[in-house]
N, C-alpha and C positions, 0 to 999 in steps of 0.2 A: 546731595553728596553722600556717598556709601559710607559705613565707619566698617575698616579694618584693625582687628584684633592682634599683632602680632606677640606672639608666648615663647620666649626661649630664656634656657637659664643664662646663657651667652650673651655679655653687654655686646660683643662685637661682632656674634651674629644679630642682633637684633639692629645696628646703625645698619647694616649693609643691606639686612631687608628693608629698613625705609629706605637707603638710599635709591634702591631700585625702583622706587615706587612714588617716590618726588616729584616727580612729573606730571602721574597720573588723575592728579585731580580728588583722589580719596582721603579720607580724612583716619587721620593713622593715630590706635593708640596701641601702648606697650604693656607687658607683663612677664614679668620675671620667673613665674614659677605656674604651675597646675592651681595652688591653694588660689592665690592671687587672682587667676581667671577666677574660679567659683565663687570669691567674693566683690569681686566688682562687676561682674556682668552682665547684673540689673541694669547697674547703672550708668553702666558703658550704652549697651542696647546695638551691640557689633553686627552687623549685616553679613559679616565673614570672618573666619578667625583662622590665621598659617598661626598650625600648632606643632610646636618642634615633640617631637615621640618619645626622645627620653631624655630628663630632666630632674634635677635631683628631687627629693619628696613625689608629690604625685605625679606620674608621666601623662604622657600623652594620648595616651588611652584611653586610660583611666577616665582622664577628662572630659573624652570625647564622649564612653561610655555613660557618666552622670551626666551631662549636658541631654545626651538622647531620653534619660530618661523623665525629663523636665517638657512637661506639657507646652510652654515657653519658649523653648531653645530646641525641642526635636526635631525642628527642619531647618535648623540652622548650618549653612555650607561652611564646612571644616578640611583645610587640606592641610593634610599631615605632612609633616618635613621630617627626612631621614637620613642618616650621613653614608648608607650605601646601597639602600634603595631594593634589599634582596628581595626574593618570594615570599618569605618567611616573614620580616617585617610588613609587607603591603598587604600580606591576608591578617595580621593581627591589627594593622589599619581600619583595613575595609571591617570586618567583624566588629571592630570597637564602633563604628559607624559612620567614620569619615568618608565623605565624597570623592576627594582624589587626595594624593600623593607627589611631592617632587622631594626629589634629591639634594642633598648638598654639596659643591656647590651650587647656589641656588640660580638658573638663567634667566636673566631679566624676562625677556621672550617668553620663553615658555609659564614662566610667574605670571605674567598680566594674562597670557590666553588662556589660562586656566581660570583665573577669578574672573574674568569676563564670562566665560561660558557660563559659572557656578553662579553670577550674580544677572544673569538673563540676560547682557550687554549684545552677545554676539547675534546679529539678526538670521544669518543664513550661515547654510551648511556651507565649513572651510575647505573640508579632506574631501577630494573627489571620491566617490564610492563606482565600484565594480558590480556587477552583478557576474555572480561566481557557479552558484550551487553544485557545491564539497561537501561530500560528508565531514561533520563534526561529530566529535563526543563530548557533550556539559555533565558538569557536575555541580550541585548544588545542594541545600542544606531541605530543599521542597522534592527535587529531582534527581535522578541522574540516569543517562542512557544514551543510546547516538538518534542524532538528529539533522537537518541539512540546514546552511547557512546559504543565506539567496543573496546576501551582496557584503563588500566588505571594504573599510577606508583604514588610513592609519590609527584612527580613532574612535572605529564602532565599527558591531556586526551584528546584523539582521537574522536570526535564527528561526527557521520555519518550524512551530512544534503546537501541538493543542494543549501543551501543561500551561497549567497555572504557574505565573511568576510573578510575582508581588515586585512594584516599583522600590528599587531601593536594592533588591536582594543581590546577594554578593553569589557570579557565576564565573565559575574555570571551563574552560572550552580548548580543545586540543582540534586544533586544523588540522586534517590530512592530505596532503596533497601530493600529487602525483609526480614519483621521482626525489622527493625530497622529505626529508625530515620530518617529523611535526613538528607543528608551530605550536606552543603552549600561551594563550590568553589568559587574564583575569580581569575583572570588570563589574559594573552592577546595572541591572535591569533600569534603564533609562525610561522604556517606552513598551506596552502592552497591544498588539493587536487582535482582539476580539471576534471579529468580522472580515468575513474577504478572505484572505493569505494572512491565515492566522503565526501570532508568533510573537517575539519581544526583539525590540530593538536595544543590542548591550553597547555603553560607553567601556570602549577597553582602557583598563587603570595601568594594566601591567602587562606586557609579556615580554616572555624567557630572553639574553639573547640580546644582541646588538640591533642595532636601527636596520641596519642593513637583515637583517631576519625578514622582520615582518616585510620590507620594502618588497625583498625577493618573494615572499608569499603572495604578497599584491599582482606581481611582474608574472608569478606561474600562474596565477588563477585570471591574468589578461590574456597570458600567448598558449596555454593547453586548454583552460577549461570552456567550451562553447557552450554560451547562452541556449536552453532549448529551443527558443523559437528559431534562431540563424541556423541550428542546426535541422532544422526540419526546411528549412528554404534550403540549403545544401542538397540534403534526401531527396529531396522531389527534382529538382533543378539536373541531377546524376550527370551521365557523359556527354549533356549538353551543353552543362556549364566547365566541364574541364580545360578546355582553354583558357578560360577566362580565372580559372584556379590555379593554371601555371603563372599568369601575370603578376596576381595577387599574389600568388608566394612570395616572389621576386622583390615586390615592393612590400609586403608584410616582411621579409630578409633586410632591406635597404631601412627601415621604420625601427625594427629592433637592431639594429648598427646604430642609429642615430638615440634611439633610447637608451642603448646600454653609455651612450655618448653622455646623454644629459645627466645618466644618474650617477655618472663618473663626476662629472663636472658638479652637480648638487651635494653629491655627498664629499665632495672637497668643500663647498660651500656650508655647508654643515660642522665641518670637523676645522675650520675656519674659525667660525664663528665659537665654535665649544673651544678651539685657542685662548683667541681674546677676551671669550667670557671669566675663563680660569684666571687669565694674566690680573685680566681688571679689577677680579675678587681678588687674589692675591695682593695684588698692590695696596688693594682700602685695606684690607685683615692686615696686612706688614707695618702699614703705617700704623697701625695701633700699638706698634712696641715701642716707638717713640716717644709715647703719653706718659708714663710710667717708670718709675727708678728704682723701684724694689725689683730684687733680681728674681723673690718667688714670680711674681707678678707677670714677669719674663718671661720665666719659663712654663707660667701656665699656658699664657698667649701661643710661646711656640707650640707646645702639645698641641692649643687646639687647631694652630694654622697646620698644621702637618697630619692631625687626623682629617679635617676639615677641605683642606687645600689639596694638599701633594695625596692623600686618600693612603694614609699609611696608616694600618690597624695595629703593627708590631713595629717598635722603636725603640732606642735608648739615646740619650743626649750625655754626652762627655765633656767632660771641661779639661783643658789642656795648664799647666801650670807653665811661666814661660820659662820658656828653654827645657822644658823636662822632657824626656822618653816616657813618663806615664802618662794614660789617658785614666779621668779621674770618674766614678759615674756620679752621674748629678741624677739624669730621673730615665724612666722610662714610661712605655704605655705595652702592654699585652705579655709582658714576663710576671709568672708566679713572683714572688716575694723570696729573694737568695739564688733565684734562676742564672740572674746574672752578676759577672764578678764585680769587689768594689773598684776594678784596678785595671788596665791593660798594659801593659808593656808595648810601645809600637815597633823596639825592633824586633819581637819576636812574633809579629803577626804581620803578611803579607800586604793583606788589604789597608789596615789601618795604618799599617810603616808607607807605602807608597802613597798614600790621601796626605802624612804627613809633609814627607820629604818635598813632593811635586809641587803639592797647596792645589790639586787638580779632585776634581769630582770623580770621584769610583761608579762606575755603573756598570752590575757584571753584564756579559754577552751572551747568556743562557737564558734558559725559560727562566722566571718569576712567577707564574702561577702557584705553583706551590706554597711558595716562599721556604725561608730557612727559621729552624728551630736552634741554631749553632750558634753561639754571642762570638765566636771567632770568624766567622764565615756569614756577613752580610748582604744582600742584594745591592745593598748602594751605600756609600758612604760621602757627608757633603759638612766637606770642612771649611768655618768659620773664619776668616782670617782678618788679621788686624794687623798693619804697617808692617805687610807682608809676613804674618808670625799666625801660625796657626794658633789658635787661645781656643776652641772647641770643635765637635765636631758630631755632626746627628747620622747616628747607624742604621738605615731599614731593612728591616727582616720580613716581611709581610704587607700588601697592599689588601685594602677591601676591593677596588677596583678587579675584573680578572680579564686580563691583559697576560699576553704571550711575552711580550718582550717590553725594555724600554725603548721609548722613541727620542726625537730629538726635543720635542717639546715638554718631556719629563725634565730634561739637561736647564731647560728654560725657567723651568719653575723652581728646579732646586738652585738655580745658582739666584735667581731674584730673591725667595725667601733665605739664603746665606748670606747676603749681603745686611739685608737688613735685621737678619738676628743678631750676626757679630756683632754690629755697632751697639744693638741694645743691650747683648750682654756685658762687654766692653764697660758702655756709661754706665752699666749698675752695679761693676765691680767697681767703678771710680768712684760712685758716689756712698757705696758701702763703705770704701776704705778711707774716705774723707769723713763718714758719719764717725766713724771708731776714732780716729788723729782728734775730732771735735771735741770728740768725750773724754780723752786724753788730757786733753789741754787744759776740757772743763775741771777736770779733778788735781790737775797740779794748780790752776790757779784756785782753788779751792782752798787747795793746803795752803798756799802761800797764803791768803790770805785771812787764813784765820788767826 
């Protein structure tokens, strides 16, 4: 049975990755910080380790960084966990020396097929691969120049070149392809070919861009780019075979109808499944504000379900006093210190006056890419209510996700984690103001009886 390492400073990241992994049959241990792994290690003796990237005291790097350089643990599979998964993060990943990479939050799916692959489970190749040959241009820390890539899956590409690549090494590779964009990859030298069709086989870690990128790169380099050899059965074949090339059009026409058909239908299947993924994580993270009756305790949870969850870098959380016109600030995440005010007035601000009055979710109808830097002027506002009485209300200015617009399944997730913030905030104003009446009471029976 494998032992899994799981390292986050986050109690309630750390239950939701075992919970995902319950099933699996792996024998799961925990740690709280960077220091923690370097000292229990040995003794653990982990087959794999999901290492959260930053983490208070040593991160995840770091860790990753001293782990490689331990004669011991330097071929040990490390996949780094990130809360938005950028360019910038996955190259100071791979560098540090980690294997792969996933996102938070974290999909069951994609969790287990990653540690299987890293832990040699998976027997045969998953992604169907193309045979393409596209010019690329790699860059790497051995090489860099253009070179031609002979075939290509969701998950690896075959680079035809006579450099030397050391197994392990961290390669960017920019597809060009015809009509279209470049594709930008990142990845590490999986496989070395010596002999024959010299060249390396790369596992891609990263690339630029939505799912739908790479899929369409896959889709142009099946319907423009022709395999040399068919293409010299073509050449020879000439206005003998044109009939028989009117036919084929017809049905290579009727073939891409039906494929553009399926990948309509998979990528609804897809974006399905990342729904109920988010819901699922949502619900276990929300449920954890019910453990707890301190109210800091609360409002840490919220922070991290709303960096975490709803994927908001810039925020502030308000507390409503009842019946008042002012909105009070209690915390936030990504404002300087004095950026924002201690105070809002709701009827002299549009957004936050109608989130009051309605008790209805604000989500503006403009780009969000950007975001706003304006504490007057949020992208969404998602007020807390309690026996129909608004009591607080969470402001976002800024997602790490980049996303053009909100959709309806953003509406989903903000009214799911509202529900279950109020009530936590709510119980832990009750149980504050019962704590103090306690100490009240303690100190007059105090008096009396002395």
């Amino acid at each position: 049975m494998a032992k899994i390492l799981l390292v986050d400073d986050v109690e309630l990241f750390l239950e939701l990755e075992k919970s995902l992994l319950l099933e699996t049959g792996y024998e799961l241990f925990t740690a709280r910080s960077g220091e923690e792994v370097l000292e229990r290690i040995d003794a653990i003796a982990p087959d794999l380790i999901l290492l959260d990237l930053y983490m208070g005291g040593i991160d995840g790097d770091e860790v990753c960084r001293r782990l490689r350089q331990s004669e011991m643990w330097k071929a040990l599979p490390i996949i780094m966990v990130t809360a938005a998964g950028k360019r910038i993060e996955v190259e100071k990943c791979l560098q540090a020396g980690c294997n792969d990479y996933i996102t938070k939050p974290v999909s069951k799916q994609e969790l287990i097929d990653k540690i299987q692959r890293l832990l040699g489970q998976v027997k045969s190749r998953r992604a169907p691969r193309d045979f393409i040959g596209v010019a690329v241009h790699v860059e790497s820390d051995a090489w860099s120049g253009p070179a031609r890539a002979r075939d290509l899956s969701r998950n690896g590409i075959f680079i035809e070149t006579d450099k030397d690549f050391a197994i392990g090494a961290v390669i960017s590779i920019t597809l060009e392809l015809p009509g279209r964009n470049e594709v930008k990859l990142l990845g590490k030298v999986a496989r070395v070919e010596n002999e024959g069709e010299k060249g390396c086989g790369v596992y891609i870690v990263h690339h630029e861009g939505e799912d739908e990128r790479l899929s369409g790169a896959i889709e142009v380099t099946e319907s423009v780019v022709i395999p040399d050899r068919f293409e010299q059965k073509v050449e020879r074949l000439g206005d003998e075979n044109k009939r028989l090339e009117e036919e084929a059009e017809e049905l290579r026409a009727r073939i891409r109808e039906l494929e553009e058909e399926n990948f309509e239908f998979a990528n609804q299947l897809v974006r399905t499944e990342e729904i109920n993924n988010n819901l699922t994580n949502l619900y276990i993270a929300s449920s954890r504000l019910h453990s707890v009756l301190d109210q800091s305790q609360v409002i840490d949870i919220i922070k991290e379900i709303t960096i975490n969850f709803i994927g908001a870098e810039k925020f502030t959380l308000l507390l409503r006093p009842k019946g008042s016109p002012i909105l009070e600030y209690l915390a936030d995440e990504g404002f300087e210190e004095g950026d924002f005010p201690k105070s809002i007035r709701v009827t002299e601000n549009e957004f936050f006056g109608q989130v009051v009055n309605d008790k209805e979710i604000f989500l503006t109808d403009g780009p969000v890419l950007d975001g706003s830097d304006d504490p007057q002027a949020p992208l969404a506002v998602i007020p807390f209510v309690i026996h129909d009485e608004v009591t607080a209300v969470l402001a976002i200015y800024r997602l790490f996700e980049q996303k053009e617009k909100f959709e309806d399944i953003d509406h989903q997730l903000f009214s799911m984690m509202a529900e279950h913030a109020a009530t936590a905030i709510f119980s832990s104003s009750l149980y504050e103001e019962s704590e103090r009446k306690r100490e009240t009471y303690r100190g007059v029976m105090d008096l009396l009886l002395k």
